[in-house]
DRENDO-1510 file (C-alpha; in Angstrom, 1 decimal, always signed):
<recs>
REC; n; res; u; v; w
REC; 1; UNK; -16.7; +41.5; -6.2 .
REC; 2; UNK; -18.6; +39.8; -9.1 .
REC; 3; UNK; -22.4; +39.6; -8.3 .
REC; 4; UNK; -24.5; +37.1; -10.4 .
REC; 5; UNK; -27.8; +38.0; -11.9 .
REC; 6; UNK; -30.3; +35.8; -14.1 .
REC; 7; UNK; -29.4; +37.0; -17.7 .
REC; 8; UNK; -32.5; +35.4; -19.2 .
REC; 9; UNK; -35.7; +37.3; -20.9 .
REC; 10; UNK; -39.2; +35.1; -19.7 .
REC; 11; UNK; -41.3; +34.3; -22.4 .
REC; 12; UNK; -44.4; +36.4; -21.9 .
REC; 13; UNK; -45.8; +33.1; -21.2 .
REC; 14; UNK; -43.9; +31.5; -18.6 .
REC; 15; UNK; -43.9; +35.1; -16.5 .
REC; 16; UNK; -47.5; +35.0; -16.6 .
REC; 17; UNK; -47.9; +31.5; -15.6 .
REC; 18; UNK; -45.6; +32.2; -12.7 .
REC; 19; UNK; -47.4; +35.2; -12.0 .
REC; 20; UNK; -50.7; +33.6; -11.9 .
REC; 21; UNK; -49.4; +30.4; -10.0 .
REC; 22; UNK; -48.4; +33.2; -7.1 .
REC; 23; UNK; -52.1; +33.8; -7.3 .
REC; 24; UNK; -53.2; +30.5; -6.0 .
REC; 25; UNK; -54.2; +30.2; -2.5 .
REC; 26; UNK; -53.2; +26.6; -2.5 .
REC; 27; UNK; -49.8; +26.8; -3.5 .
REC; 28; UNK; -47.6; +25.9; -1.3 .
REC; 29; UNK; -45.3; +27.8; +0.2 .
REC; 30; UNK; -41.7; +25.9; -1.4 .
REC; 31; UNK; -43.0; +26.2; -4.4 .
REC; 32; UNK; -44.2; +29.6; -4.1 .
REC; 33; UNK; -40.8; +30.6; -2.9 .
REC; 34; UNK; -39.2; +29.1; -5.9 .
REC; 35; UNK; -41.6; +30.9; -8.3 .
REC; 36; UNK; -40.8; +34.3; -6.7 .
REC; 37; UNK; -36.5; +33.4; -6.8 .
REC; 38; UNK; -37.4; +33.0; -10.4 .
REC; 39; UNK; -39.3; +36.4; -11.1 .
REC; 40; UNK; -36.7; +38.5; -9.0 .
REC; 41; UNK; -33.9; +36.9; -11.1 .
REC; 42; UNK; -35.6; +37.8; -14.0 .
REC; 43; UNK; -35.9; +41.3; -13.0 .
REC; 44; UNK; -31.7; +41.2; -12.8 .
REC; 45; UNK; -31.8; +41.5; -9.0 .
REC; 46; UNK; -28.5; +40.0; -7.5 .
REC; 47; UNK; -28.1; +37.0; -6.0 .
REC; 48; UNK; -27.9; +39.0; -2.5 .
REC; 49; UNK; -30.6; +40.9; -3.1 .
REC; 50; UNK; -32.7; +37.8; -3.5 .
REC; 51; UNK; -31.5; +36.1; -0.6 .
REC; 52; UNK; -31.8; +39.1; +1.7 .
REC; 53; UNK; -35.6; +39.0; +0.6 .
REC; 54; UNK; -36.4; +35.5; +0.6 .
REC; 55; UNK; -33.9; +34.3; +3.5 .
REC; 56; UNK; -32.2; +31.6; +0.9 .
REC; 57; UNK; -29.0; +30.8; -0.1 .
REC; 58; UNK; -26.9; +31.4; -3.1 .
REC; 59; UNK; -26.9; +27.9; -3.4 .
REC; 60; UNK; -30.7; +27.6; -3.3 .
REC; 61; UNK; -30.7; +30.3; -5.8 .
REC; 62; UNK; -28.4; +29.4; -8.1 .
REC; 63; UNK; -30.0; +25.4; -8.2 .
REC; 64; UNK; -33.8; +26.7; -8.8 .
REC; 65; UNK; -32.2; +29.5; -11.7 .
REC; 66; UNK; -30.4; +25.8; -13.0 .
REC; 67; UNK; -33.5; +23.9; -13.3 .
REC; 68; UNK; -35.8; +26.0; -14.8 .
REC; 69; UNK; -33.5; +27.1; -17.8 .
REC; 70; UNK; -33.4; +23.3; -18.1 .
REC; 71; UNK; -37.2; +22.2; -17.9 .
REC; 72; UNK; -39.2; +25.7; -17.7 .
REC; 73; UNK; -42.0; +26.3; -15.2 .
REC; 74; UNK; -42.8; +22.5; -14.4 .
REC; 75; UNK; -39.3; +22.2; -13.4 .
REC; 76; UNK; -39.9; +24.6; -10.5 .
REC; 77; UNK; -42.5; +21.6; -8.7 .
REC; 78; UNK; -41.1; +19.3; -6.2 .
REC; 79; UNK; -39.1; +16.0; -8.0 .
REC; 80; UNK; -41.5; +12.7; -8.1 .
REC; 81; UNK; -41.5; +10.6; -5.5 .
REC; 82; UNK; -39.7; +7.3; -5.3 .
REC; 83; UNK; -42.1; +4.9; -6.6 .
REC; 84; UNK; -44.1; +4.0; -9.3 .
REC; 85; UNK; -45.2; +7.7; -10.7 .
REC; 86; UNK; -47.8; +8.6; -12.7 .
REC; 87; UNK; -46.6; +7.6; -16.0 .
REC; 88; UNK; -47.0; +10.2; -18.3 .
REC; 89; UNK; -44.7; +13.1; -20.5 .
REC; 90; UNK; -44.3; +16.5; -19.1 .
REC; 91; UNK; -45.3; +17.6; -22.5 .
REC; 92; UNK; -48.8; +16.2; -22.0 .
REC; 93; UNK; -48.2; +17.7; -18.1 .
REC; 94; UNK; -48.0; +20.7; -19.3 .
REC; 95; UNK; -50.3; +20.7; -22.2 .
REC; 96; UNK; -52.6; +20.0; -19.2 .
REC; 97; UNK; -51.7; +22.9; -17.5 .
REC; 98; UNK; -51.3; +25.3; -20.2 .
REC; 99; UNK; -54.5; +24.6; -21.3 .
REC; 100; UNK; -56.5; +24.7; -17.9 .
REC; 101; UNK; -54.9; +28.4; -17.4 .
REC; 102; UNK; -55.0; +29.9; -20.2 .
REC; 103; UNK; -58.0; +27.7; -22.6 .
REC; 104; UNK; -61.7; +28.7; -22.1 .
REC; 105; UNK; -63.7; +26.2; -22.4 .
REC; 106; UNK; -67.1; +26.2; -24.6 .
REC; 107; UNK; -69.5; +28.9; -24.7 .
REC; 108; UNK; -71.2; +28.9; -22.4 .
REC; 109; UNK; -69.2; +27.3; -19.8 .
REC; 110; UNK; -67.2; +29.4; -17.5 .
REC; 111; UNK; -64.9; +27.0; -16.2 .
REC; 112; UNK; -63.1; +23.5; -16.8 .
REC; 113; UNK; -64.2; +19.8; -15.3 .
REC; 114; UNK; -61.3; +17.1; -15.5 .
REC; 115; UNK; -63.9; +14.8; -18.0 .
REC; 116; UNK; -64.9; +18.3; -20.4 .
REC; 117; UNK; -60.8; +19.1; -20.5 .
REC; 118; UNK; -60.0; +15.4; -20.6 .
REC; 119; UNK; -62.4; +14.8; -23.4 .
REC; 120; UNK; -61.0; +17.6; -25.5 .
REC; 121; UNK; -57.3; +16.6; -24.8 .
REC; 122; UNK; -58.5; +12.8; -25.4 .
REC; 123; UNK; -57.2; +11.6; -22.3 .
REC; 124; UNK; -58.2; +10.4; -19.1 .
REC; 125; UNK; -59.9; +12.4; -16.7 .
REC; 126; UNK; -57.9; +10.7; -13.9 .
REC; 127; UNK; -55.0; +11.8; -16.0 .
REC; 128; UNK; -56.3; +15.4; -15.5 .
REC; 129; UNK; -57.3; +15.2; -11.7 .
REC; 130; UNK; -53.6; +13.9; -11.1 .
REC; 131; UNK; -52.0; +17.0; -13.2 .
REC; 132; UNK; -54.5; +19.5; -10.8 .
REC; 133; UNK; -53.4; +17.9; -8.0 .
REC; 134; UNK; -49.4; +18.0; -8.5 .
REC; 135; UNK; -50.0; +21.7; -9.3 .
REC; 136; UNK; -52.5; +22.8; -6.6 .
REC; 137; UNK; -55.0; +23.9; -9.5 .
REC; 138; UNK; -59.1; +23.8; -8.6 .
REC; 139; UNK; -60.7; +25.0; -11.9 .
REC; 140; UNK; -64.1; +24.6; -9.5 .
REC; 141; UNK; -63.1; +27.0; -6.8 .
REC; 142; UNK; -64.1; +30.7; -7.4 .
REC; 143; UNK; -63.1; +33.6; -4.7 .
REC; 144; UNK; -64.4; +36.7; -4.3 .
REC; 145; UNK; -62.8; +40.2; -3.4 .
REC; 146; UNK; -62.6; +43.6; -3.5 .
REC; 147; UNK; -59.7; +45.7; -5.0 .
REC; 148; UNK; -59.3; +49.1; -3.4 .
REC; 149; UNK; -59.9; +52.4; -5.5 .
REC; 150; UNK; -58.4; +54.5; -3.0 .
REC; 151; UNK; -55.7; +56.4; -4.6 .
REC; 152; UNK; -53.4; +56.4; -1.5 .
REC; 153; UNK; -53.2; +52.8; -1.0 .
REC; 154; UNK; -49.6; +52.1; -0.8 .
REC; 155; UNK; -49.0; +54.9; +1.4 .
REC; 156; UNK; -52.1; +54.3; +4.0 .
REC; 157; UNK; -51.3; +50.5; +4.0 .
REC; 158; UNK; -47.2; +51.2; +4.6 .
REC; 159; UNK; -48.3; +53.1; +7.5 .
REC; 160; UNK; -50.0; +50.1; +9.1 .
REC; 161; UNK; -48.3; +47.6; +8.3 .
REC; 162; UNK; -45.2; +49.8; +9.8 .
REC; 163; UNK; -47.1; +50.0; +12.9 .
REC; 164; UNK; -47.2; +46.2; +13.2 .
REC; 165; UNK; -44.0; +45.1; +12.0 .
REC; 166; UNK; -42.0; +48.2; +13.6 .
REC; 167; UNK; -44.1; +49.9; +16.3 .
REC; 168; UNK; -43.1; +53.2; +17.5 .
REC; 169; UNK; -40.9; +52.9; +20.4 .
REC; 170; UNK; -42.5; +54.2; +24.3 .
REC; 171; UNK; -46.2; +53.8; +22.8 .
REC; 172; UNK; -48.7; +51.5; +22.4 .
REC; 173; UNK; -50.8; +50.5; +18.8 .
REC; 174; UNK; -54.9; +48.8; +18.8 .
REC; 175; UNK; -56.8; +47.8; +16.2 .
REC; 176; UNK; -60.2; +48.7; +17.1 .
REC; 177; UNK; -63.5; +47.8; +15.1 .
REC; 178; UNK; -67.0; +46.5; +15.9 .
REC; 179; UNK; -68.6; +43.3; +14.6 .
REC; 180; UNK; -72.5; +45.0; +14.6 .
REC; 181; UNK; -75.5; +43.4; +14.4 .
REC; 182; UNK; -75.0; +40.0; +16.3 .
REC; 183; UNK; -77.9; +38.1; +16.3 .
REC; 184; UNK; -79.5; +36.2; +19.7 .
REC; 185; UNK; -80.9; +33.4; +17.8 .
REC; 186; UNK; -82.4; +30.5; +19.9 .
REC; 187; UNK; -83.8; +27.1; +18.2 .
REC; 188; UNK; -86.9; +25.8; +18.4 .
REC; 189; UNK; -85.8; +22.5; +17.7 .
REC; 190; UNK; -83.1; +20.4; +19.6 .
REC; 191; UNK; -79.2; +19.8; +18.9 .
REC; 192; UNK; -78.7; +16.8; +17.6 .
REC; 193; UNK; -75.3; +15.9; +19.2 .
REC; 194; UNK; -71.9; +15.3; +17.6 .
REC; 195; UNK; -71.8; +11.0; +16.5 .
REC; 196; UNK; -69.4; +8.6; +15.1 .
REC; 197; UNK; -70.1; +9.2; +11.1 .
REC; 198; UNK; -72.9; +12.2; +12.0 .
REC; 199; UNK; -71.6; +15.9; +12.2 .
REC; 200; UNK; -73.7; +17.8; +15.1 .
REC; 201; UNK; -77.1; +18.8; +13.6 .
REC; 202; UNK; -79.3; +22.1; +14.4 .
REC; 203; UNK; -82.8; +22.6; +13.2 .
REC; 204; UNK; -83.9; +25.6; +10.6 .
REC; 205; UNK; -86.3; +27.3; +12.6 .
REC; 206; UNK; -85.0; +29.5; +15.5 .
REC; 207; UNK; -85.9; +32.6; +17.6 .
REC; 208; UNK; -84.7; +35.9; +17.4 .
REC; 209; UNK; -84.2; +37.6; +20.5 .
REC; 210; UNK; -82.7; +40.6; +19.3 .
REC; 211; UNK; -79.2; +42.1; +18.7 .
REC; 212; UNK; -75.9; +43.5; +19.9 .
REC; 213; UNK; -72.7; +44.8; +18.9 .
REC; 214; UNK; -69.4; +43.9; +20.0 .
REC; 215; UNK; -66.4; +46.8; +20.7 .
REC; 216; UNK; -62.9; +45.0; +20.1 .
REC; 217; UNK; -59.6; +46.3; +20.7 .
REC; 218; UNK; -57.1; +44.2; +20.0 .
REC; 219; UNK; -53.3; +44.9; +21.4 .
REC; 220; UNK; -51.3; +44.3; +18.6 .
REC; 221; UNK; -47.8; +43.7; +20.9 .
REC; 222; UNK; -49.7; +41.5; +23.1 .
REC; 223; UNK; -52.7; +39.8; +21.6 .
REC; 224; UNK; -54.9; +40.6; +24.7 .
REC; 225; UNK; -58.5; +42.7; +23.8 .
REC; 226; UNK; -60.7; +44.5; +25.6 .
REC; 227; UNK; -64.3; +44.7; +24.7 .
REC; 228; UNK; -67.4; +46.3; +25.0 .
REC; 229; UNK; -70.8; +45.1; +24.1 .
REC; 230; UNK; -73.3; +47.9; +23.4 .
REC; 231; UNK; -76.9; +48.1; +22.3 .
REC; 232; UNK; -76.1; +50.2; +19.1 .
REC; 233; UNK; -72.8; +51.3; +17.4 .
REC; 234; UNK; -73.0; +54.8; +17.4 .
REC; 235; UNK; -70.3; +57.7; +17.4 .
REC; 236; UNK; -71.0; +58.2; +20.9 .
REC; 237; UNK; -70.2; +54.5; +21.8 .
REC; 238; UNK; -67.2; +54.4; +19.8 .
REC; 239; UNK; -65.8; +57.8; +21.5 .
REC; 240; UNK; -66.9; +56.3; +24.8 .
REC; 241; UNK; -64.7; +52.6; +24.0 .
REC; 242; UNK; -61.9; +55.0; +22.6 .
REC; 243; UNK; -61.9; +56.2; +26.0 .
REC; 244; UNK; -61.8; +53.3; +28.1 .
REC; 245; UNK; -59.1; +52.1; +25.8 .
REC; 246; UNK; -56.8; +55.1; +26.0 .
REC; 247; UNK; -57.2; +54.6; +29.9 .
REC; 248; UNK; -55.7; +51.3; +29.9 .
REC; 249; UNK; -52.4; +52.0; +28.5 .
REC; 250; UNK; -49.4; +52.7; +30.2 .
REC; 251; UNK; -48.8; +56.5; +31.8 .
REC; 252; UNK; -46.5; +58.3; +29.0 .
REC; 253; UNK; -46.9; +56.1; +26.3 .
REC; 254; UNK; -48.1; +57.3; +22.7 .
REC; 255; UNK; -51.5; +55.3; +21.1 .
REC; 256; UNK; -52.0; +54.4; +17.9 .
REC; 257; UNK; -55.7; +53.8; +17.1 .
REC; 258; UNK; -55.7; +51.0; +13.8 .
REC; 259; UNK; -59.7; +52.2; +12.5 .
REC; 260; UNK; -61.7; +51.5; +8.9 .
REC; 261; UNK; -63.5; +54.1; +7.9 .
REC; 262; UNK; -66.9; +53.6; +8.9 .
REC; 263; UNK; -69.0; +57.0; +9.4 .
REC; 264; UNK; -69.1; +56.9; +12.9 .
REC; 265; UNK; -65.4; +56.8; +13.4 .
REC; 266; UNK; -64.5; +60.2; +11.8 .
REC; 267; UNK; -67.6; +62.2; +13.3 .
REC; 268; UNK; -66.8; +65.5; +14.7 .
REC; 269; UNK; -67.3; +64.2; +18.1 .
REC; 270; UNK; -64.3; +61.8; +17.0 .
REC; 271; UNK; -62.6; +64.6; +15.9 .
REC; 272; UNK; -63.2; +66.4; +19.1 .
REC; 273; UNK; -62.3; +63.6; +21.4 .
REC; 274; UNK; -58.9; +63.5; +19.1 .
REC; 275; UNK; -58.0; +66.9; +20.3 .
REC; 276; UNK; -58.3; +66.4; +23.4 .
REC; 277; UNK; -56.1; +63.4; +23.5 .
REC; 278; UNK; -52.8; +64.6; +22.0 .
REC; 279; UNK; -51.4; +61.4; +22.5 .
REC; 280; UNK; -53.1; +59.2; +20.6 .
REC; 281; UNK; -52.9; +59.0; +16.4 .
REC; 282; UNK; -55.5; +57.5; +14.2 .
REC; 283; UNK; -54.4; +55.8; +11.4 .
REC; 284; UNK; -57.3; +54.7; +9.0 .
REC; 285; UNK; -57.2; +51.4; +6.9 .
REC; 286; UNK; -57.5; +52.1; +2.7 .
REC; 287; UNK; -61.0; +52.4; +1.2 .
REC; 288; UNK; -62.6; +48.6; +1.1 .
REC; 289; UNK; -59.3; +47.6; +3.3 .
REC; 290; UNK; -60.4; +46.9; +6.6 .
REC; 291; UNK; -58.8; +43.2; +6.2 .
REC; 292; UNK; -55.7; +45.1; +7.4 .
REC; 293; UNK; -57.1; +45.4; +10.4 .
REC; 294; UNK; -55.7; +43.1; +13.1 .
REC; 295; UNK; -58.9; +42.5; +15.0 .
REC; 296; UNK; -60.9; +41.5; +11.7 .
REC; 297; UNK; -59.1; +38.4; +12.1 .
REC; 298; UNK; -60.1; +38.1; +15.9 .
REC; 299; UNK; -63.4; +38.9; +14.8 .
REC; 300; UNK; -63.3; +35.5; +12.6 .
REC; 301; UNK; -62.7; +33.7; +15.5 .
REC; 302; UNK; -65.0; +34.7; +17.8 .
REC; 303; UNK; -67.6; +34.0; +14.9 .
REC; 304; UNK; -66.1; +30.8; +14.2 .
REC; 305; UNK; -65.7; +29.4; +18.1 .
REC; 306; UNK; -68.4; +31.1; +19.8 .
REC; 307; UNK; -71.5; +32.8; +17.7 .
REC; 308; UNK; -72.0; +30.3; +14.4 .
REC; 309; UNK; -73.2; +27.9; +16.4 .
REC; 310; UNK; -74.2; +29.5; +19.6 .
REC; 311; UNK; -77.8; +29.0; +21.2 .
REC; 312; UNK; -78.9; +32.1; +22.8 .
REC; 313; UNK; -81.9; +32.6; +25.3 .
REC; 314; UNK; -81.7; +36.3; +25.3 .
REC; 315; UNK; -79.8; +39.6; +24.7 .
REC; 316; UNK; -77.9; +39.3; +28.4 .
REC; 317; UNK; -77.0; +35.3; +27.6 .
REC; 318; UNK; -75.3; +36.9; +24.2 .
REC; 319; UNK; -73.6; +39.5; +26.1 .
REC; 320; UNK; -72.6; +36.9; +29.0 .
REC; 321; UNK; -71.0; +35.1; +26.5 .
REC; 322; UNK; -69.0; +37.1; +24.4 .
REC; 323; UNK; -67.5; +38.5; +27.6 .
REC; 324; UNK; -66.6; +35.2; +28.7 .
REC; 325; UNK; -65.1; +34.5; +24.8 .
REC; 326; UNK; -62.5; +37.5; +25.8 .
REC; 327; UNK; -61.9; +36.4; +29.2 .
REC; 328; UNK; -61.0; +33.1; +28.1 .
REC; 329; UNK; -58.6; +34.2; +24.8 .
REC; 330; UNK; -56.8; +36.7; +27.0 .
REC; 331; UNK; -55.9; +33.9; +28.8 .
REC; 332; UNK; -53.6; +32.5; +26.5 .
REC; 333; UNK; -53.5; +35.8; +24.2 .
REC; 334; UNK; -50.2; +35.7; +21.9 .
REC; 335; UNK; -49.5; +38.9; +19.0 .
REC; 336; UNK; -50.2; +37.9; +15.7 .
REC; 337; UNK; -47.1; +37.4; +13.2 .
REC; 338; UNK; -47.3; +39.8; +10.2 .
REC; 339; UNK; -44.8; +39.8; +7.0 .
REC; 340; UNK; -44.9; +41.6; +4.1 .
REC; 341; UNK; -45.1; +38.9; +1.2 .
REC; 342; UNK; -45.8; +40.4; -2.2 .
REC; 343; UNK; -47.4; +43.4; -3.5 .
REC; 344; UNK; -51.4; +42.0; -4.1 .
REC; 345; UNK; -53.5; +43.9; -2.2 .
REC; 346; UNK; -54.6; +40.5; +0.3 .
REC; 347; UNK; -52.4; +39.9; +3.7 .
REC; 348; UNK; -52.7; +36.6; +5.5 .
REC; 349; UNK; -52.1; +37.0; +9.3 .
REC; 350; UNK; -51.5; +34.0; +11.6 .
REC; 351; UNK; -50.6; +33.2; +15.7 .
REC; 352; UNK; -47.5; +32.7; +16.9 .
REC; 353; UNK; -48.2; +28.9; +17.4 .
REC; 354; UNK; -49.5; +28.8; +14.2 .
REC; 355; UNK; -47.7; +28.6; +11.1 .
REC; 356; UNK; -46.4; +32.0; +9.7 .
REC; 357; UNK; -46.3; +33.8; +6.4 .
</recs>
């Protein structure tokens, strides 16, 4: 049977606008889909090869190769709505684009404002804000990260993201990690309380009352963690909440241990604990990769819904409280959904009841 592939060459041009649209955290996810349909046919893969992948249909495929032979990369955006439209060529559209993506602007500038770009196109910058809006581009935003130099990337990061989307059968798989250094921080001044058109208000000046670390381990089949709160994060402590841990799960079942590699987690009092415990694995995230670890995403929330703003009288209050923080997310615990999307070195993860990737 006949299979159909994309017989077209991309400009070096169009593949690296595609390519660096797929780097924009603000694309959304249709269009994103149709970039990547595009690249793949590009790269001759068949059309069931492509929809195995991407869970679309021939169909899907087949209209998305259509249109951008016809109109290029701003064919691949969603069709204007009905109405009145913005009123201008797609050759000034994407002479917009083109020249936000790939035009530096005057020394010593490092990045574009609608009115400096609309002033060298000699249009308006309304013109310019509508074009960055239709194509989710933010010349303003700036991210930060951190590639990994560790030589065995693909390999390390396989493993684990094996172990979340196809754990071993009869065992068990944590991600384990500690958020150090939490601060008890008390204010001197008084909460100004949440008001119609006021966001709530803390003063500048607060009270340290020391600091402790939180011991996570978050069960990546159910969601539910257990934690520990210790004075210092030491080897010992970490061998101590390995053991608690591996005490918890089921009689019989293999454990997976999902680790960064922090000092104190390949001691030789790790390493001696390890062999005493034959049936449980450690699998260490990448070098600068501990965003693969499950739990650094738990570890977000905590610091978003409970420490940020928390008011803390003491070193016990702190403790009391994150306690309570994991008493109250086990309650309503769910596994997080992972999915392999492309081959950059980021991974979003996201709830069940949340929209997934």
């Amino acid at each position: 049977m006949f299979t159909p592939t994309m017989d077209l060459v991309l400009a070096p041009e169009d593949r690296r606008t595609l390519e660096q649209m797929l780097r924009q955290t603000t694309l959304s996810q249709a269009i994103a889909k149709r970039v990547r349909v595009v690249l793949a046919l590009a790269e001759g893969d068949s059309y069931a090869t492509i929809g195995a992948r991407f869970a679309c249909t021939d169909r899907f495929i087949a209209l998305w190769k259509r249109r951008f032979v016809e109109g290029g990369v701003l064919a691949l955006a969603d069709a204007p709505r009905a109405g009145r439209g913005h009123g201008m060529s797609a050759a000034l559209e994407a002479k917009i684009v083109r020249h936000t993506l790939q035009t530096a602007p005057p020394s010593p500038l490092t990045h574009w404002s609608s009115r400096r770009l609309a002033a060298k196109l000699g249009v308006a910058h309304t013109t310019v804000t509508t074009v960055w809006k239709r194509h989710g581009l933010k010349p303003h935003r700036l991210e930060r990260y951190k590639g990994s130099p560790d030589p065995d990337f693909e390999t390390k990061a396989a493993d684990i993201i094996g172990l979340y989307i196809a754990p071993p059968t009869n065992a068990v798989v944590f991600c384990v990690d500690e958020k150090t250094a939490i601060q008890a921080l008390d204010r001197t001044d008084p909460v100004l309380p949440l008001r119609p058109g006021r966001a709530e208000a803390h003063g500048f000046e607060y009270v340290r009352h020391g600091t402790r670390s939180l011991y996570a381990a978050l069960n990546v089949g159910t969601g539910h963690v257990q934690g520990k709160v210790a004075v210092r994060h030491t080897s010992v402590e970490f061998v101590d909440f390995l053991d608690t841990v591996t005490r918890s799960a089921p009689r019989g079942k293999a454990v997976h241990f999902v680790v960064d590699n922090l000092s104190a987690h390949k001691t030789q009092a790790v390493q001696d604990w390890l062999a005493a415990h034959p049936r449980v694995t450690m699998h260490y995230t990448p070098t600068y990769s501990s965003w693969l670890n499950q739990v650094e995403s738990w570890f977000a929330r905590i610091e978003r819904d409970c420490i940020a703003r928390g008011i803390f009288k003491s070193t016990t209050d702190l403790t009391r409280t994150l306690l309570r923080y994991i008493t109250l997310h086990n309650k309503t615990c769910q596994p997080f959904v992972w999915r392999y999307r492309d081959v950059t070195r980021r991974m979003p993860a996201t709830r069940k009841s949340t929209t997934s990737h």
